[in-house]
Structures are given as C-alpha cells and as structure tokens.
C-alpha positions in Angstrom: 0.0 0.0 0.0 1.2 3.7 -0.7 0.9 6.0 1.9 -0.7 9.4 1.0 0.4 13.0 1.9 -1.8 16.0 2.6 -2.7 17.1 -1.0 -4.2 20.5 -2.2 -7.3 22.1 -0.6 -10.3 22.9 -3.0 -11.0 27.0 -2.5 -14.5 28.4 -1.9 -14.7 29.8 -5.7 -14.5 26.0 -6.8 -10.7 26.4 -8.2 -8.1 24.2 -6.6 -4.3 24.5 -6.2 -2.8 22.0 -8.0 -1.1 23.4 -11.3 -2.4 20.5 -13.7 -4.8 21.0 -16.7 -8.1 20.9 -15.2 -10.1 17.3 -17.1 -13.9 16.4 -17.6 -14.7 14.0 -14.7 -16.3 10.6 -15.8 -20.1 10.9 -16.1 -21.2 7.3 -16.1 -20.6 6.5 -11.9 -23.9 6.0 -10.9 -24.5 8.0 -7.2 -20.7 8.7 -7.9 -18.9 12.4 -8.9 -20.1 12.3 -12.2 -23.9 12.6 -12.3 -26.1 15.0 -13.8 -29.1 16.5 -11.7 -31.2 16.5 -14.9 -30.4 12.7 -16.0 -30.5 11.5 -12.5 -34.1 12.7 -12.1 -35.4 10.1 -14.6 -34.2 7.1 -12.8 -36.8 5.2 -11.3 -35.6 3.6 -7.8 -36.9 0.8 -5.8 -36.5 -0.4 -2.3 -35.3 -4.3 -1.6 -34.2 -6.0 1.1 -32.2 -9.0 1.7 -31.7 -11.4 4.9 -27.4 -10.9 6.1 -27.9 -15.1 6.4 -28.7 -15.3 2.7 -25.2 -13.9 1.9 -23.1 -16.8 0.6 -25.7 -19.0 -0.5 -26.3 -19.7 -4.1 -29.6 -18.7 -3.8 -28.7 -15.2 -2.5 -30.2 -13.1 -5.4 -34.2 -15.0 -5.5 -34.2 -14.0 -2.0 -34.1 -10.6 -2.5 -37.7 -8.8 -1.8 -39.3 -5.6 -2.9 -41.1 -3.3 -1.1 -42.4 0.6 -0.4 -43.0 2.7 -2.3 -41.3 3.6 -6.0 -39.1 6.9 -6.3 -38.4 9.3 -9.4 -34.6 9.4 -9.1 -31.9 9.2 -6.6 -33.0 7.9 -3.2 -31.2 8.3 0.1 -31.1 5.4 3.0 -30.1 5.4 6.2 -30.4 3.4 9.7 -30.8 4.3 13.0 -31.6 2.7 16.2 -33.4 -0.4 14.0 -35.1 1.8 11.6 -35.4 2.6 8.0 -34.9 5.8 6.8 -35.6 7.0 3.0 -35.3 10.2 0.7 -36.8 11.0 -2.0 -38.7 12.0 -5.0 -42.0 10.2 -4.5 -45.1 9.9 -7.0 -46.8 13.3 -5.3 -43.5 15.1 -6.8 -42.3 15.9 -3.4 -39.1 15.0 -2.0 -40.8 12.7 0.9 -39.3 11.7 4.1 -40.0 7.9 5.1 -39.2 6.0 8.1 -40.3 2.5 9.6 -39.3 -1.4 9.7 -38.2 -2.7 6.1 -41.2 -3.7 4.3 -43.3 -1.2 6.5 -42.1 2.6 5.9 -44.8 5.4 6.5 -44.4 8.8 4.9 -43.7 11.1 7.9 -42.2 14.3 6.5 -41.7 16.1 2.4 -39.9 18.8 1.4 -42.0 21.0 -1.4 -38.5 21.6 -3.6 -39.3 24.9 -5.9 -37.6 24.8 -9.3 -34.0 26.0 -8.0 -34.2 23.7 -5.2 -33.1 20.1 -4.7 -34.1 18.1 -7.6 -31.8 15.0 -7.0 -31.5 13.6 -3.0 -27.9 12.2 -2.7 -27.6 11.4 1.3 -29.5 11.8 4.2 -27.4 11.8 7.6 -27.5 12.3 11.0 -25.2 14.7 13.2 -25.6 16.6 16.5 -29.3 15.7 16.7 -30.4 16.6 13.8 -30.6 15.2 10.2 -29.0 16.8 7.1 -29.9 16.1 3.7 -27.9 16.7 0.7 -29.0 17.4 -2.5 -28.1 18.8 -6.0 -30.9 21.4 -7.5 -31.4 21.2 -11.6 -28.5 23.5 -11.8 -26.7 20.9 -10.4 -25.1 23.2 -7.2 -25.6 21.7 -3.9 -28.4 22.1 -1.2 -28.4 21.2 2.2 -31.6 21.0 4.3 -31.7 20.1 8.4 -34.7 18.5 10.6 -35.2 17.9 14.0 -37.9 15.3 13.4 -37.7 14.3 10.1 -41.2 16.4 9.4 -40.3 20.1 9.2 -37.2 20.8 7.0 -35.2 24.0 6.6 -33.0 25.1 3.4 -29.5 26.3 4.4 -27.6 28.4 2.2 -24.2 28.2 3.3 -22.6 25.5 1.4 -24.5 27.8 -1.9 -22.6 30.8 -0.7 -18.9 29.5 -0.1 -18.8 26.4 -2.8 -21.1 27.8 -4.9 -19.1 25.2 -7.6 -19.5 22.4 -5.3 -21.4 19.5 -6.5 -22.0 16.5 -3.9 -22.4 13.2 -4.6 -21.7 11.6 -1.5 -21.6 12.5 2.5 -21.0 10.5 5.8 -21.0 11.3 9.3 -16.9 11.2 10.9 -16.7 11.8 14.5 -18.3 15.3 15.1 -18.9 16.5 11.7 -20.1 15.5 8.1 -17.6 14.9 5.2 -19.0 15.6 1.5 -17.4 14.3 -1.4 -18.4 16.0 -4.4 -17.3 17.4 -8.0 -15.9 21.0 -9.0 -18.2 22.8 -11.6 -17.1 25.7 -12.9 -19.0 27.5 -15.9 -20.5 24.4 -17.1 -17.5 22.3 -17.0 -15.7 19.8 -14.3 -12.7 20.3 -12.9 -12.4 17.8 -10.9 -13.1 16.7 -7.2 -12.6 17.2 -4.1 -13.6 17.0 -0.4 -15.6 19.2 2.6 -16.0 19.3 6.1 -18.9 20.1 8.0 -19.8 21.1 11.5 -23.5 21.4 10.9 -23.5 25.1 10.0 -20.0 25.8 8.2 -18.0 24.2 5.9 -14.3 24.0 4.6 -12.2 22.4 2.4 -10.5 18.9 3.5 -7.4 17.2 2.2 -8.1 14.7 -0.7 -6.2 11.5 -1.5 -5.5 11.9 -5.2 -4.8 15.3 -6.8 -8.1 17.4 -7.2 -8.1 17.7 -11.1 -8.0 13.7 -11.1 -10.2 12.2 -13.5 -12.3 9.6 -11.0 -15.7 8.6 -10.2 -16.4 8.7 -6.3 -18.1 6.1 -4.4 -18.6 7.1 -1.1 -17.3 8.6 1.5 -18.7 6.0 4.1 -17.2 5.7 8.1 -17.3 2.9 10.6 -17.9 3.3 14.3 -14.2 3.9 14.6 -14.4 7.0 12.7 -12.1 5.9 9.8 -13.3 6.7 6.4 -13.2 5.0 3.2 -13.3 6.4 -0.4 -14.0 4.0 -3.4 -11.6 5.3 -6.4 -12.4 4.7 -10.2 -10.3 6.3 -12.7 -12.0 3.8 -15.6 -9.2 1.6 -15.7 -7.9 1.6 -12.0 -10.0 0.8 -8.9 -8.6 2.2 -5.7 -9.5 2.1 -2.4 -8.3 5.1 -0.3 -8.6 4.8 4.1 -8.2 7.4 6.3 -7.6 7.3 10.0 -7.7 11.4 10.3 -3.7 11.2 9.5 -3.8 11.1 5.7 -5.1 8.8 3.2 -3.7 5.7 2.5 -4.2 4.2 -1.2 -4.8 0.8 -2.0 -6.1 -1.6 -5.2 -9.9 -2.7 -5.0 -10.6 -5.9 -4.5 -12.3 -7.7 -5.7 -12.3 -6.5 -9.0 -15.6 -5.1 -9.8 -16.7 -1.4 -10.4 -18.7 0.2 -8.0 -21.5 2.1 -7.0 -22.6 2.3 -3.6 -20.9 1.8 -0.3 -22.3 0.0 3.5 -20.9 -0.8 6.4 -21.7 -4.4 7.7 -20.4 -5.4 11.2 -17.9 -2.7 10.9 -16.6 -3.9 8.0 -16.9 -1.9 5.0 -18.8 -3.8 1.6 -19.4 -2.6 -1.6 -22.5 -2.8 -4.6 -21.6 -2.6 -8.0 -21.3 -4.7 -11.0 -18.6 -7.5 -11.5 -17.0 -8.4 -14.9 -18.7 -10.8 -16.9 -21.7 -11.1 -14.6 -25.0 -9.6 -15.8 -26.5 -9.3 -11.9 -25.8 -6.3 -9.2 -23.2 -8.2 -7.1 -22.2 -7.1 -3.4 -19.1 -8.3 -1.5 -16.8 -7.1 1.1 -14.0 -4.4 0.6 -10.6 -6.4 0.6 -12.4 -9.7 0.6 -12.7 -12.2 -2.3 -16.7 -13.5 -2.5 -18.6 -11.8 -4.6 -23.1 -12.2 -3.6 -25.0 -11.7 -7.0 -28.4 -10.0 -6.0 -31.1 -10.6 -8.3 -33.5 -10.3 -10.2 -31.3 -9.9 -13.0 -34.3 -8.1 -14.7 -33.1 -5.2 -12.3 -30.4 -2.6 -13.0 -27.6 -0.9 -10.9 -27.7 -0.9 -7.1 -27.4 3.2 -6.0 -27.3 2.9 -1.9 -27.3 0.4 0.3 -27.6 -0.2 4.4 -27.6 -2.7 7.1 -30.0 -2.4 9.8 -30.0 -5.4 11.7 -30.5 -8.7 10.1 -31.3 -7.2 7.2 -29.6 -5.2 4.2 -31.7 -2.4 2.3 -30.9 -1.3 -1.1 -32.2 1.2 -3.7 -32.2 -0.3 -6.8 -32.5 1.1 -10.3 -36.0 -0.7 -12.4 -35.8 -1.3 -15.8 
C-alpha cells in the first residue's frame, strides 16, 4: 500500500491548487462524482431487502424482496436505532421523508422543492441531533436542508454561498462532523473533485487523497464506528481504495475487481455494490475480501445505496 500526503485544498470559488490541466470528470458512476441532476431525475428507484444469512448461499439473489414505495430518481437510505430511513422524490412530486421497519415505511415528512431547489436527493445523515440532507438542485449546485424530526425541514444556504461550484455526490457522518465528497463545476465544466468538512453550520475544504483535477468517479465517503473513512476510487481503468484514519489517506487496489456504485458498512466492515465483470446481476461483496453475492432479479439494473440495519440489508435499486 502507498501512503498518501496531505494534498491541495479545494478554494470556496471551486478552483483548486494543484497546477495541472483541469479534465472532464467521468459521467457514467452512478451516485458517484459524475452525475447529472437532470439525468438522475429520470431514474426510477426501488426499495429491496435481503436477509445478512442469505449472503453466501447460491440462492442469495431469489431472495431478495421488494417493497415501499417507487421513487423518481436518486434515493437516500439510512439506519438508525433499527429503523429505515428514506429520501426521496416520490409519485406526489415531493421530495418525501419515510421511516419505519423494512417492508413497512410510512411517509412522515416532504420537502416542497421549488424549481431552483433540490431536484436529486444524494444522502440523508445524521449529526448533532439533527438530520442533514444533501441534495443537488437542476443547476446541479448543492443544497443542504436540516430537521429535527424528520417532518419540518429548513433550506441552508451556506454551502450555496462558499462552494457555490460544489457538486455532492456523497456524505458520511466522521466523529463530530459530516464529510461531503463532491465534484468541482465551474461555468458548465468539471474540474475535478474534491472533499468538505462540515460542522453542521459551516464548511471547509478537506485534504483529498488523489490530486483534485484527477479524472475519478467517487463512491462514497462511508465511516465505521471507529471514525475511519473509506473512499471507493475509479479512474476507468484503476479501482482504488483510499482509508483514512484522520492522518492522511492511505491508497490501495480494490478488490475484488468489480466497479462500484454504492458503499455500507456491515459489522464494521466496509462492503461494496456494484457490477462484476462478466456477470449480468448487481453483485455485493466485502472491501478487501474475495466472495462476490449476485443480487437478483437480473431483470433489475444498478444498485445506487445500500444499508444494514440489523438482520437485514436495504438497497435502492435502479428498475428497468
């Protein structure tokens, strides 16, 4: 493995410091840096779930079960204290707010998005008692709403005014305060990537792994409960895995080889969902492990998030 330095910061106008040509970023990752607000929109989403015991058996993809409701795009999932938690664009066109058991989610909360706000949910996260949900509006700059029940929601503006070319395509809660992950957009075209911190209110640049004008789709950022973070690396022809303890990154090959697209953390251990070569199922496996879990219907497309909450794993799944 190759040990990372601190590399360049991304500035608040969206330019970064590193002195190489500025490149497209790869549009085809799937939640990753990459994705278009107005594409992602048209996506339809379901919700699955899958028994943890199934994993391993060669039956593991029939046992997979829909259920809820059906979303117009992106959907963000999360788990906390044995529930269900999802975001998204729903069939009333609001973005609505669900919570419950698998296979038994009630709309509790909706946020009535006007035409510059959030068009495309990306992640829905808690932090200092309250949730935060990131988005991307049709313009494709980022917005950030907070709730203290998961009813009532309330548009901040910060990230707007000091990334203003900021787009997010992935956040995580680290210890005391949310990490973004998210492309630079500047008239129109991407520079690149790079990485912010939040505290709940403001937000600043982070050190990245790779050079900020990299050409890479993002999966991720995702954290354990020891607070270190994972990044999911694809450059189109390399598949990296980059760890951080909070001293640096440190850079590693994905194995095994597949390409992915979401990120969840299962008994502490981070797993991935993606696509494997010469398989025509969504597959999931474990970061740094060797079995790969196809997860069918085949019928069904790319797997966009995925969670554990107890016995059970939750995915949002592209329908074709």
């Amino acid at each position: 493995m190759l040990a990372k330095k601190i590399g360049p910061r991304l500035s608040p106008t969206g330019r970064h410091g590193s002195t190489e040509s500025p490149v497209a970023v790869d549009a085809d990752g799937g939640d990753g840096v990459g994705a278009a607000a107005g594409s992602e929109a048209t996506v339809q989403i379901e919700l699955w779930s899958l028994a943890r015991a199934s994993l391993g058996a060669p039956d593991a993809g029939s046992a997979a079960v829909r259920f809820g409701p059906q979303f117009d795009g992106p959907v963000a999932l999360a788990a906390i204290d044995g529930l269900l938690l999802a975001a998204g664009r729903d069939r009333d066109d609001q973005i609505g707010v669900f919570t419950g058991r698998p296979g038994d989610l009630h709309r509790v909360g909706a946020i009535e998005a006007g035409p510059d706000d959030v068009a495309v949910v990306v992640d829905l996260v808690p932090l200092h008692q309250r949730w935060h949900l990131f988005g991307c509006c049709p313009e494709g700059r980022t917005t950030h709403h907070v709730s203290d029940d998961l009813v009532r929601w309330e548009r901040r503006s910060e990230i707007d005014r000091s990334f203003p070319a900021f787009e997010v395509s992935g956040v995580a809660a680290v210890a005391d305060q949310l990490l973004l992950a998210g492309r630079v957009v500047v008239d129109r075209s991407a520079y690149g990537w790079g990485l912010l911190a939040c505290d709940g209110e403001a937000f600043e640049a982070r050190p990245a792994p790779v050079p900020l004008s990299s050409q890479l789709t993002v999966v991720g950022p995702i954290s354990n409960a020891a607070g270190d973070v994972t990044l999911l690396l694809d450059s189109g022809t390399n598949h990296t895995v980059a760890r951080s303890t909070g001293r640096g990154w440190t850079l590693s090959l994905l194995t095994p080889v597949m390409v992915p697209s979401a990120v969840l953390v299962i008994d502490d251990a981070v797993w991935m969902a993606g696509r494997a070569p010469d398989r025509d199922q969504a597959t999931l496996a474990r970061v740094g492990g060797q079995h790969l879990d196809e997860v069918g219907p085949s019928s069904h497309g790319l797997i966009r998030k995925a969670v554990a909450i107890d016995g059970t794993i939750v995915f949002a799944r592209e329908s074709r």
